[in-house]
PDB file of N, CA, C and O in Angstrom:
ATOM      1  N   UNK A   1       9.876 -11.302 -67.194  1.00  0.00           N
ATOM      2  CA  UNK A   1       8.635 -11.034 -67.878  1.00  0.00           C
ATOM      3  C   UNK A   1       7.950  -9.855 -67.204  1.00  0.00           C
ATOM      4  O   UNK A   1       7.793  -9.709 -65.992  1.00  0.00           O
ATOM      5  N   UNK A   2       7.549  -8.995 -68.230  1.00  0.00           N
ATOM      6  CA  UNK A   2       6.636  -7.500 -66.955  1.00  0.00           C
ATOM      7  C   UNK A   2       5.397  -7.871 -67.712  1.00  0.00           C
ATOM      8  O   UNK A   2       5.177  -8.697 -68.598  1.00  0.00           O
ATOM      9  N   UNK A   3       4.480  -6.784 -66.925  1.00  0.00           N
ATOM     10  CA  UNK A   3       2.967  -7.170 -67.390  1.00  0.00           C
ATOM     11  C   UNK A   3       2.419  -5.832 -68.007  1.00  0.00           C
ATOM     12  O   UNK A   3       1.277  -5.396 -67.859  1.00  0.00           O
ATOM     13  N   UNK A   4       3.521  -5.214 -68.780  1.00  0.00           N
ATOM     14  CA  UNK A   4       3.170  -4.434 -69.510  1.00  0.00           C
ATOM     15  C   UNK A   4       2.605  -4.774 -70.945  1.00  0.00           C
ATOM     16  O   UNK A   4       3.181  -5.464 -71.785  1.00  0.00           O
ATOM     17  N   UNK A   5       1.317  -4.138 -71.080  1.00  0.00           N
ATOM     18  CA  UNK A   5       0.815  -4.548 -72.311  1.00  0.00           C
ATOM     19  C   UNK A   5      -0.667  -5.573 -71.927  1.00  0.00           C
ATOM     20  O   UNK A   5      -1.548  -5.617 -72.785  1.00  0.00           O
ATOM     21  N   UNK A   6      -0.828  -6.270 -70.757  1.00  0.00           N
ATOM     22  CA  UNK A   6      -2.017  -6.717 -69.900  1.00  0.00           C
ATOM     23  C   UNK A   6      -3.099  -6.349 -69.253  1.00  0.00           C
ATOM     24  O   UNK A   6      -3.103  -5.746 -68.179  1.00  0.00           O
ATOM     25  N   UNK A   7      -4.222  -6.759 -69.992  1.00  0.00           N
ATOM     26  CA  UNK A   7      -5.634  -5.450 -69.274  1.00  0.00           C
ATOM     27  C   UNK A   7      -5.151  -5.610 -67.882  1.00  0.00           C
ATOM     28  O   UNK A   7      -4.318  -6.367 -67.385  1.00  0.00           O
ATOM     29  N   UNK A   8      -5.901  -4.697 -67.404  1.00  0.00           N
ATOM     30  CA  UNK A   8      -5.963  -4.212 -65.936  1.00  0.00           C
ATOM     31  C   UNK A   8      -6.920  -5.681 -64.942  1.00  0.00           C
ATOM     32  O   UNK A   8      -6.581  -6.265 -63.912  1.00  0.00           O
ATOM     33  N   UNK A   9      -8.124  -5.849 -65.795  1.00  0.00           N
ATOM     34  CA  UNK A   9      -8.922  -6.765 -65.477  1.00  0.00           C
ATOM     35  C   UNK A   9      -8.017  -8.069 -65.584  1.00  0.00           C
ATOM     36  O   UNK A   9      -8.081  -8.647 -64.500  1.00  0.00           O
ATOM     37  N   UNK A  10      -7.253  -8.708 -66.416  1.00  0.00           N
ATOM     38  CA  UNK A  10      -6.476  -9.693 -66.619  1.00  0.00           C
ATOM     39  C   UNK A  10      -5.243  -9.810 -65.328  1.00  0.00           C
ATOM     40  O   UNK A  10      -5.201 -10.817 -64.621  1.00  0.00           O
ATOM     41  N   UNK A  11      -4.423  -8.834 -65.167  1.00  0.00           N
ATOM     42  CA  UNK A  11      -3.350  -8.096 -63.891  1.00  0.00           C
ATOM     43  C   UNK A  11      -4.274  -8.573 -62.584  1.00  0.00           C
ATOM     44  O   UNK A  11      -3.623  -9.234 -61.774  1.00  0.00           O
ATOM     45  N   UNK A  12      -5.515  -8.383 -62.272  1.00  0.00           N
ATOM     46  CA  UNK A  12      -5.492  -8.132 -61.284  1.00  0.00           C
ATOM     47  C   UNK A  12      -6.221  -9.448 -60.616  1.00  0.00           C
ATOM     48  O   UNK A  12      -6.338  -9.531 -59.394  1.00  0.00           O
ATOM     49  N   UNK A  13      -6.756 -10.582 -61.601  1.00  0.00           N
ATOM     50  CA  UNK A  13      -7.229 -11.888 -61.901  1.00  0.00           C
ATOM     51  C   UNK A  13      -5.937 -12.592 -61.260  1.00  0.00           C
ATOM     52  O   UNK A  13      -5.860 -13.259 -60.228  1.00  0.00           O
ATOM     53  N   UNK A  14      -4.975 -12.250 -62.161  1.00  0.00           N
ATOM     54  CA  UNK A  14      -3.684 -12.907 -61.473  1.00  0.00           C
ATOM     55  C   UNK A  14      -2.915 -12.601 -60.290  1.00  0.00           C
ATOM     56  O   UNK A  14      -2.115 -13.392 -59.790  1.00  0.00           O
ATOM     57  N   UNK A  15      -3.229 -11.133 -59.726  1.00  0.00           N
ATOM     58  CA  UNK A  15      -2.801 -10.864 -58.706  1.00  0.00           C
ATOM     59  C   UNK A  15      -3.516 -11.362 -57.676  1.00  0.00           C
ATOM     60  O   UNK A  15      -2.914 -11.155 -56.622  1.00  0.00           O
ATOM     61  N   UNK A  16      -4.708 -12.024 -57.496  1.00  0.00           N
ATOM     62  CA  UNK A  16      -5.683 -12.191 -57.144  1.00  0.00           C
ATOM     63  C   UNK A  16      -5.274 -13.738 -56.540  1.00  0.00           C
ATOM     64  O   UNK A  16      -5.445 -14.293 -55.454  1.00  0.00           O
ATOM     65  N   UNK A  17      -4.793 -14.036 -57.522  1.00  0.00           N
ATOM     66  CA  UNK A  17      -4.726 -15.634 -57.774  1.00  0.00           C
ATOM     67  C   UNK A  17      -2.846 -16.434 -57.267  1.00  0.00           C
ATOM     68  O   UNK A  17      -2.406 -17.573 -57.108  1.00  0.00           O
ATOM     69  N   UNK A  18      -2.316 -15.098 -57.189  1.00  0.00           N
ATOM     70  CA  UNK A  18      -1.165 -15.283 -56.849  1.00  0.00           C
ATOM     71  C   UNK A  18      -1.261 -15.290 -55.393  1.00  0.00           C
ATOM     72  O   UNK A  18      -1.072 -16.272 -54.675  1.00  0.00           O
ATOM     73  N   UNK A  19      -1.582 -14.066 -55.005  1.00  0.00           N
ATOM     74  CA  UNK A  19      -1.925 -14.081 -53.381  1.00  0.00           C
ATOM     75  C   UNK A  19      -2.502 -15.501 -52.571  1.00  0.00           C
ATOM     76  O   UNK A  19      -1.887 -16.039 -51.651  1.00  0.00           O
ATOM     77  N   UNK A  20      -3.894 -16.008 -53.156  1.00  0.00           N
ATOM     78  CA  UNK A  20      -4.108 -17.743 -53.093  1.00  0.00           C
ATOM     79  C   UNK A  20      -3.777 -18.494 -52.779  1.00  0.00           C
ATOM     80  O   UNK A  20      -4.068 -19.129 -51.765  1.00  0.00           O
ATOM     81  N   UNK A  21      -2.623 -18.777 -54.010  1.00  0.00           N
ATOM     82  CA  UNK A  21      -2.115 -19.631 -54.639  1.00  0.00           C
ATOM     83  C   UNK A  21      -0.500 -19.648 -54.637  1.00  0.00           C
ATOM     84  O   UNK A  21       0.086 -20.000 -55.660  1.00  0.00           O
ATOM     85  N   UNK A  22       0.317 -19.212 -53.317  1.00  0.00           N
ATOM     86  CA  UNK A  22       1.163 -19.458 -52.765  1.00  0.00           C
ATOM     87  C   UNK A  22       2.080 -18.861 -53.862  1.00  0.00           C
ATOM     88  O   UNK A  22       2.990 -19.579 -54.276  1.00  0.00           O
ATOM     89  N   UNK A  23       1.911 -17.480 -54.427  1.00  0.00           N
ATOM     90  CA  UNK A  23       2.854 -17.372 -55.271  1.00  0.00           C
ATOM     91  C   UNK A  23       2.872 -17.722 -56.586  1.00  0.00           C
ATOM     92  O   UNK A  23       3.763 -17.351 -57.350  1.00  0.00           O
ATOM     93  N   UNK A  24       1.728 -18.577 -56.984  1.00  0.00           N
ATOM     94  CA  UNK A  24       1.571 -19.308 -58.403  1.00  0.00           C
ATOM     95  C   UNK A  24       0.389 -19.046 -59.032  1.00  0.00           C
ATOM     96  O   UNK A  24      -0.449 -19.919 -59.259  1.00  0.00           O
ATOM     97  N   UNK A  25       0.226 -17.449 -59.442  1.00  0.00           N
ATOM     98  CA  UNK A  25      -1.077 -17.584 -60.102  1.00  0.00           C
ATOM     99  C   UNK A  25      -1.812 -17.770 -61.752  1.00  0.00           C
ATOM    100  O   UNK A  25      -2.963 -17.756 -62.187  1.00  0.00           O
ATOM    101  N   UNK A  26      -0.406 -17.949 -62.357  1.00  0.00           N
ATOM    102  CA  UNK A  26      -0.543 -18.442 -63.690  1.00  0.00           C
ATOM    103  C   UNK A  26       0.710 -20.048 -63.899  1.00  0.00           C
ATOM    104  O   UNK A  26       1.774 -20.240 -63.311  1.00  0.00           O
ATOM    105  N   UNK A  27       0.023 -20.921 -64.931  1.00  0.00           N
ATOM    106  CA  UNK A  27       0.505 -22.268 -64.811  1.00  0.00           C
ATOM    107  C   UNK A  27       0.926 -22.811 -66.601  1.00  0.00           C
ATOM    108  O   UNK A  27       0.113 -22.791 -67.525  1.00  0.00           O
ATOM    109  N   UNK A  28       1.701 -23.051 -66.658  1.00  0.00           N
ATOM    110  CA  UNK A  28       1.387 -24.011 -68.091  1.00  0.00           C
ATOM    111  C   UNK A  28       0.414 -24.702 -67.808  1.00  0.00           C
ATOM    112  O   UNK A  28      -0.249 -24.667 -66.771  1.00  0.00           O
ATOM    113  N   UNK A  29       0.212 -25.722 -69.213  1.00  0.00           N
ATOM    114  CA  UNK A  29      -0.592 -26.709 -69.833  1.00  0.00           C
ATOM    115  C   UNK A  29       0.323 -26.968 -70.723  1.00  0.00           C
ATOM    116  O   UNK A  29       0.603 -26.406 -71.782  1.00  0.00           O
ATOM    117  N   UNK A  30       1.007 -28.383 -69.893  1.00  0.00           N
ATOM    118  CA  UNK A  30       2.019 -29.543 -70.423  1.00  0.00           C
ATOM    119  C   UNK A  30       1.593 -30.713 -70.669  1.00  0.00           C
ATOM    120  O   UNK A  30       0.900 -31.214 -69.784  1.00  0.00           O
ATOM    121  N   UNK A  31       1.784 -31.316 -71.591  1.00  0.00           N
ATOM    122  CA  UNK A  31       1.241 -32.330 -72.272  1.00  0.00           C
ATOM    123  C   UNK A  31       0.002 -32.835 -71.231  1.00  0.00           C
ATOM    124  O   UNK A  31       0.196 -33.789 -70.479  1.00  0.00           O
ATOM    125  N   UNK A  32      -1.179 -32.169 -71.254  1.00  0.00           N
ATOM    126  CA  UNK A  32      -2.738 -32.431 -71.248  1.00  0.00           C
ATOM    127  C   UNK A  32      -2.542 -31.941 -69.007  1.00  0.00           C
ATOM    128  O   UNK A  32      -3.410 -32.139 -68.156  1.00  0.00           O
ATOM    129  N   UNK A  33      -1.641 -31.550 -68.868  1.00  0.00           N
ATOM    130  CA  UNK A  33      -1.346 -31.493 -67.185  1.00  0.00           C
ATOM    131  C   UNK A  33      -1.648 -29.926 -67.008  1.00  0.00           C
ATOM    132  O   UNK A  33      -1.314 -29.092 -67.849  1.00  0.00           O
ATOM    133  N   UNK A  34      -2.328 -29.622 -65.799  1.00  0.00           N
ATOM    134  CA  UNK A  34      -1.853 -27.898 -65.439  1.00  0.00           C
ATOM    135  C   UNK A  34      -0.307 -28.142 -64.500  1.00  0.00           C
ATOM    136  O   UNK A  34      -0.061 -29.012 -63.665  1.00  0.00           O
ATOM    137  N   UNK A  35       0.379 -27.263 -64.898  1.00  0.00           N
ATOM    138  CA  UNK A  35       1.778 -27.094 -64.107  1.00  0.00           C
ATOM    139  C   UNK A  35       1.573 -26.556 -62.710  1.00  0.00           C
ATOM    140  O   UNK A  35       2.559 -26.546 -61.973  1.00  0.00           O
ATOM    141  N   UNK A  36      -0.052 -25.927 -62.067  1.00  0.00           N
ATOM    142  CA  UNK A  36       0.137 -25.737 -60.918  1.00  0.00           C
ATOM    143  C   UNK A  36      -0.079 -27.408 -60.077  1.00  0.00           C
ATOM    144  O   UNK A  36       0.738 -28.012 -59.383  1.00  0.00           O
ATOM    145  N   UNK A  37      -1.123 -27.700 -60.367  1.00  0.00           N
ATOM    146  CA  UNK A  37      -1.723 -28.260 -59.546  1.00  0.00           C
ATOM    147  C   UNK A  37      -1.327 -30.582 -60.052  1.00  0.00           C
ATOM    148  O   UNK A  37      -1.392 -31.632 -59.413  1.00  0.00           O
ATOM    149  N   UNK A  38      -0.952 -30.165 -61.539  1.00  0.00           N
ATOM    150  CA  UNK A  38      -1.241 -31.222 -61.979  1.00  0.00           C
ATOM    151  C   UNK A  38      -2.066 -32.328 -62.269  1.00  0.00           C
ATOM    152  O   UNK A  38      -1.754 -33.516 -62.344  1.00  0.00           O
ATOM    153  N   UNK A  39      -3.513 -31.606 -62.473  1.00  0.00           N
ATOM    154  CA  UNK A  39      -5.092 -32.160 -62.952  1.00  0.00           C
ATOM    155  C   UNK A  39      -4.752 -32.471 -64.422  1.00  0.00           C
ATOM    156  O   UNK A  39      -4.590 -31.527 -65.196  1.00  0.00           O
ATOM    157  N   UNK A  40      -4.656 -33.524 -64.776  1.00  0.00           N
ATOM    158  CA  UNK A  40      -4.917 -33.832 -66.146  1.00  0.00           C
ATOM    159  C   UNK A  40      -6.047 -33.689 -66.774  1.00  0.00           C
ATOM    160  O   UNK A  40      -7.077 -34.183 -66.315  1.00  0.00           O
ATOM    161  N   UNK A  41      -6.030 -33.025 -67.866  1.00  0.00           N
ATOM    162  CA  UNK A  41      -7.347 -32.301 -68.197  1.00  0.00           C
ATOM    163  C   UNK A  41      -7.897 -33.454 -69.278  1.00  0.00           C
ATOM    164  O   UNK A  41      -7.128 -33.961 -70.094  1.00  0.00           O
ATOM    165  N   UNK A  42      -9.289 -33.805 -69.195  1.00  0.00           N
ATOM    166  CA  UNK A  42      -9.957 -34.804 -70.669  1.00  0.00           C
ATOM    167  C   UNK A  42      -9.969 -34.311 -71.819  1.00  0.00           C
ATOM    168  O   UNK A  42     -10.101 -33.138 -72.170  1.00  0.00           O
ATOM    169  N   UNK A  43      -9.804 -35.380 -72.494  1.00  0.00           N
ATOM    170  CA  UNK A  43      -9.916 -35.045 -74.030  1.00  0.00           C
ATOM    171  C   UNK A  43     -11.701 -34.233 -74.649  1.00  0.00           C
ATOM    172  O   UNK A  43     -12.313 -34.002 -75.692  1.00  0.00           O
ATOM    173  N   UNK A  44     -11.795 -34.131 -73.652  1.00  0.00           N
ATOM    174  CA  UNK A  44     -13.471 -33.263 -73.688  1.00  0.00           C
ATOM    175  C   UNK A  44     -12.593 -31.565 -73.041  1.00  0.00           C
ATOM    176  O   UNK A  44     -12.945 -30.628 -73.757  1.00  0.00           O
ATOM    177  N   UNK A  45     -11.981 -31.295 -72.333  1.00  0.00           N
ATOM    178  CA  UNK A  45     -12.100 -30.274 -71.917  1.00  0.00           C
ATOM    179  C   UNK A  45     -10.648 -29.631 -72.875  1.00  0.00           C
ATOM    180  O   UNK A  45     -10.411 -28.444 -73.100  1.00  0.00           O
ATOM    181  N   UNK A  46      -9.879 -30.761 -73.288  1.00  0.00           N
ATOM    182  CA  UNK A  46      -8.638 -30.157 -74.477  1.00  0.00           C
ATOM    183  C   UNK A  46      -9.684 -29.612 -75.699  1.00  0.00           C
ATOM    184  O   UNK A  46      -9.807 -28.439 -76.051  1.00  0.00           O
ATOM    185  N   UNK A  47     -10.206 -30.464 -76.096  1.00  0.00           N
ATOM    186  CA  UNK A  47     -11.159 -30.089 -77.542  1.00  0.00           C
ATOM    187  C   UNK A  47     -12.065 -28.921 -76.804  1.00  0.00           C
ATOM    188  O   UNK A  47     -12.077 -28.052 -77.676  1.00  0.00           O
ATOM    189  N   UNK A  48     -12.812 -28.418 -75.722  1.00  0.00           N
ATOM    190  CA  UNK A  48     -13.249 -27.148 -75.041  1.00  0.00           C
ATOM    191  C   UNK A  48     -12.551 -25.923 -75.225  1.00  0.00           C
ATOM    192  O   UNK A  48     -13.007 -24.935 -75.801  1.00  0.00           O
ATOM    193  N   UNK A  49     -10.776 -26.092 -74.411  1.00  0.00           N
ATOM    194  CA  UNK A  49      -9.657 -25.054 -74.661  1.00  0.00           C
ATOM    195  C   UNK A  49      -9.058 -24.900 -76.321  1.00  0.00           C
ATOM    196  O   UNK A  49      -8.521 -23.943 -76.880  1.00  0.00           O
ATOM    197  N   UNK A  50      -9.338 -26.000 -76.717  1.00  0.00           N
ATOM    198  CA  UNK A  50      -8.888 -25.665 -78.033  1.00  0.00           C
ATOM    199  C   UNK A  50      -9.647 -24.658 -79.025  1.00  0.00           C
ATOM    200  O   UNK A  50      -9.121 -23.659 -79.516  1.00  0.00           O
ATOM    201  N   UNK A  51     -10.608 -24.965 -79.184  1.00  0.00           N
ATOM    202  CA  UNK A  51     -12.186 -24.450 -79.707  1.00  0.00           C
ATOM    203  C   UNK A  51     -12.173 -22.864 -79.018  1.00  0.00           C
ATOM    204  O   UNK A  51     -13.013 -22.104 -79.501  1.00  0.00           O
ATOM    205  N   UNK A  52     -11.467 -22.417 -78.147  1.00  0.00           N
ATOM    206  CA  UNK A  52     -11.281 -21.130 -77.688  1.00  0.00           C
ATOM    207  C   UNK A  52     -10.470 -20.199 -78.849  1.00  0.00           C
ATOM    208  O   UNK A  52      -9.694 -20.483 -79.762  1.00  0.00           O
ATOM    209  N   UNK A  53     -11.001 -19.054 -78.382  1.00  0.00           N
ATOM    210  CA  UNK A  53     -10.187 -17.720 -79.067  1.00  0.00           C
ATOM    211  C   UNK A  53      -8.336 -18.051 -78.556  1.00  0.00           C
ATOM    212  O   UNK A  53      -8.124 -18.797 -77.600  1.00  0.00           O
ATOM    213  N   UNK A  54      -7.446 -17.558 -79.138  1.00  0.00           N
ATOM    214  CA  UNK A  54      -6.277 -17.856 -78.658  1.00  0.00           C
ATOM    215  C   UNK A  54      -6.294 -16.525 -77.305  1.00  0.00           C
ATOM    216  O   UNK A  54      -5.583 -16.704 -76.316  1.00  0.00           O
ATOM    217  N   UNK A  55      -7.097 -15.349 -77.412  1.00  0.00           N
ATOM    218  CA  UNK A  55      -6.481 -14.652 -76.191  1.00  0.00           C
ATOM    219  C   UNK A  55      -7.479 -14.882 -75.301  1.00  0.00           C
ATOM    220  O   UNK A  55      -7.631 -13.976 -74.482  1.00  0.00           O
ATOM    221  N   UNK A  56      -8.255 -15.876 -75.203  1.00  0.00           N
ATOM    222  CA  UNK A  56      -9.147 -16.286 -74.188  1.00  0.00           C
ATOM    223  C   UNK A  56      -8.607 -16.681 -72.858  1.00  0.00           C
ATOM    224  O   UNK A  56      -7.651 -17.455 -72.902  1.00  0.00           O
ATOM    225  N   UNK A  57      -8.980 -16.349 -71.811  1.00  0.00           N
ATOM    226  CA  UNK A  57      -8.397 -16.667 -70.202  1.00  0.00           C
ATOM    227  C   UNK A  57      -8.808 -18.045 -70.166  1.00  0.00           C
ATOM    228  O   UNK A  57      -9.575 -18.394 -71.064  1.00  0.00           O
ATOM    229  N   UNK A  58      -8.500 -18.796 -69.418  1.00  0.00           N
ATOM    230  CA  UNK A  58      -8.619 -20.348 -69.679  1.00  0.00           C
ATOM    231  C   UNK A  58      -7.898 -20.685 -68.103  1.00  0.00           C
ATOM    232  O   UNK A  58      -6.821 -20.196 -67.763  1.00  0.00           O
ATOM    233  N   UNK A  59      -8.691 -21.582 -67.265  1.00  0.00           N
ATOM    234  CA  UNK A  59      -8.428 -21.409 -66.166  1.00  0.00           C
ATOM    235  C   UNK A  59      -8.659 -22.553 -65.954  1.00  0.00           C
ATOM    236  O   UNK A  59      -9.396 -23.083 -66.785  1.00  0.00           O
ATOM    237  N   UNK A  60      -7.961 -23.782 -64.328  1.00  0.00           N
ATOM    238  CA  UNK A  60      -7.754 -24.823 -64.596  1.00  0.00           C
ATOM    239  C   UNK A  60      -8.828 -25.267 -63.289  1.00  0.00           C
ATOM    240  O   UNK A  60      -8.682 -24.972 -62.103  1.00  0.00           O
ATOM    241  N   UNK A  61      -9.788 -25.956 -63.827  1.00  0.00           N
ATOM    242  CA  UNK A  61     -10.928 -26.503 -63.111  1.00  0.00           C
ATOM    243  C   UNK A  61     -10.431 -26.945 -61.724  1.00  0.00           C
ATOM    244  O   UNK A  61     -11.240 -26.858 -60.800  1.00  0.00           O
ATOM    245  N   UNK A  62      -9.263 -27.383 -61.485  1.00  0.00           N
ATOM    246  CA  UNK A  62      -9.150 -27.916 -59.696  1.00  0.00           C
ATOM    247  C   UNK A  62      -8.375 -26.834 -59.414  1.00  0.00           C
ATOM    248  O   UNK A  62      -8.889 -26.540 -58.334  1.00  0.00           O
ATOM    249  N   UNK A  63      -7.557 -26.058 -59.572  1.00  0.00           N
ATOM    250  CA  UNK A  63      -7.133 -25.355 -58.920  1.00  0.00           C
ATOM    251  C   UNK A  63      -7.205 -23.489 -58.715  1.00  0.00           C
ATOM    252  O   UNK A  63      -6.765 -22.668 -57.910  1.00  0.00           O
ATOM    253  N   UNK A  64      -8.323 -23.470 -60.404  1.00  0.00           N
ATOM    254  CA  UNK A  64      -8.663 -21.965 -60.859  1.00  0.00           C
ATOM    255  C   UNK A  64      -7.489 -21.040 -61.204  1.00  0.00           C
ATOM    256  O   UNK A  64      -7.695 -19.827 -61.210  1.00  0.00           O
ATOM    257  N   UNK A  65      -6.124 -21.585 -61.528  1.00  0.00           N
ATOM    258  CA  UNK A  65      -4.764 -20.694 -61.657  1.00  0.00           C
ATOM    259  C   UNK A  65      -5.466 -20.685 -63.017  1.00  0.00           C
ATOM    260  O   UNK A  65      -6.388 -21.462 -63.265  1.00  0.00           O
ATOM    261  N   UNK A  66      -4.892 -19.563 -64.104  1.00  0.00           N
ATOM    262  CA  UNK A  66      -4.888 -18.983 -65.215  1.00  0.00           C
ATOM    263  C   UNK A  66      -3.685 -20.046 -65.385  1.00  0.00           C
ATOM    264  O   UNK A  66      -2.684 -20.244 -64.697  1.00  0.00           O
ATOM    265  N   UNK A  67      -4.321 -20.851 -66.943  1.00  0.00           N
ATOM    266  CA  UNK A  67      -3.493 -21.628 -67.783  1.00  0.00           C
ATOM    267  C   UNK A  67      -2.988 -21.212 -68.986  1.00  0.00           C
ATOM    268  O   UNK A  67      -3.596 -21.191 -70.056  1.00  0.00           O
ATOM    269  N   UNK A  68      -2.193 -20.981 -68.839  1.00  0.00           N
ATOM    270  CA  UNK A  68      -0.831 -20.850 -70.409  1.00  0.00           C
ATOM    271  C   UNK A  68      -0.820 -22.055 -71.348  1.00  0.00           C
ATOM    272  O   UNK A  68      -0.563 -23.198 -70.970  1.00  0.00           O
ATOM    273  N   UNK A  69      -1.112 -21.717 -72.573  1.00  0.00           N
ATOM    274  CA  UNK A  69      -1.098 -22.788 -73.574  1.00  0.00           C
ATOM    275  C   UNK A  69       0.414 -22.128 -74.204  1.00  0.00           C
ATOM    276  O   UNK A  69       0.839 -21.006 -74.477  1.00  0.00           O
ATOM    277  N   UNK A  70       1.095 -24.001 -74.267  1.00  0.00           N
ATOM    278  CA  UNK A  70       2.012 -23.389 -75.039  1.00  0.00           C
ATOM    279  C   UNK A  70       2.095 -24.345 -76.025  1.00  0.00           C
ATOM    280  O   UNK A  70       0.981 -24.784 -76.311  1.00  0.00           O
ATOM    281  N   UNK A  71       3.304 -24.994 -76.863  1.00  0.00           N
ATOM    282  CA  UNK A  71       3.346 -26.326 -77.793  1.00  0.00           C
ATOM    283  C   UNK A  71       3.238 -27.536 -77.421  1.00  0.00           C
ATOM    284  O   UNK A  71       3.099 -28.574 -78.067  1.00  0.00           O
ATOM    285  N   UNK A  72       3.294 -27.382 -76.615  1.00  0.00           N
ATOM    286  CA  UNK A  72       3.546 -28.778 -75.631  1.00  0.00           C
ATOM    287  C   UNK A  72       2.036 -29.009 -74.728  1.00  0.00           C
ATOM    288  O   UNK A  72       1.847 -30.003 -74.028  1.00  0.00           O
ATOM    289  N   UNK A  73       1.228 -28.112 -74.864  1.00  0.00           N
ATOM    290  CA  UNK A  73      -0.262 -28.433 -74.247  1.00  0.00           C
ATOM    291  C   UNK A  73      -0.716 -29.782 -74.464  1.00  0.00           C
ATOM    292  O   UNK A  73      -1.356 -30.337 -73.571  1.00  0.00           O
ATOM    293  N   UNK A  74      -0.430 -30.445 -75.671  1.00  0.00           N
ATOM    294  CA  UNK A  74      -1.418 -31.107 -76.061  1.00  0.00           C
ATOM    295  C   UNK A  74      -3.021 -30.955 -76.706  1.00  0.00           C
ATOM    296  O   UNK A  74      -3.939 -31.768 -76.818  1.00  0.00           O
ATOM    297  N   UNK A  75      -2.910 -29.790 -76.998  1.00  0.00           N
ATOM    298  CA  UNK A  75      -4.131 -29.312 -77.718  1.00  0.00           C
ATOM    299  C   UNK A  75      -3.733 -29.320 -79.581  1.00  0.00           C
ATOM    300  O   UNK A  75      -4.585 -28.965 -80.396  1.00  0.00           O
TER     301      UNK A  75
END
């Protein structure tokens, strides 16, 4: 995957977050879980991420990694 095509501001959020975060600065969102940290997120904060723009940054309350929605979110 390259990060061509990614604001600069977005790149550097994650570079930011990688440094941190041992290498892991972006995570799925697997069935209602973040893939870094594994905080199961409430059915208050799924209906929150859902209710979002799809290119909205969306970031995971215990651990702050940038969350990836994919089919399997649970949203």
């Amino acid at each position: 995957m390259t990060a061509s095509g990614l604001a600069a501001d977005l790149l550097a959020l994650y570079d930011k977050l990688r440094d941190s975060k041992g290498g892991v600065g972006a995570a799925a969102l697997r069935q209602r879980r973040c893939g870094g940290c594994g905080l199961e997120l409430s059915p208050a904060d799924l209906s929150a991420i859902r209710a979002r723009a799809s290119d909205d940054v969306v970031r995971c309350e215990e651990c702050s990694r940038i969350l990836v929605r994919t089919a399997e979110s649970g949203l």
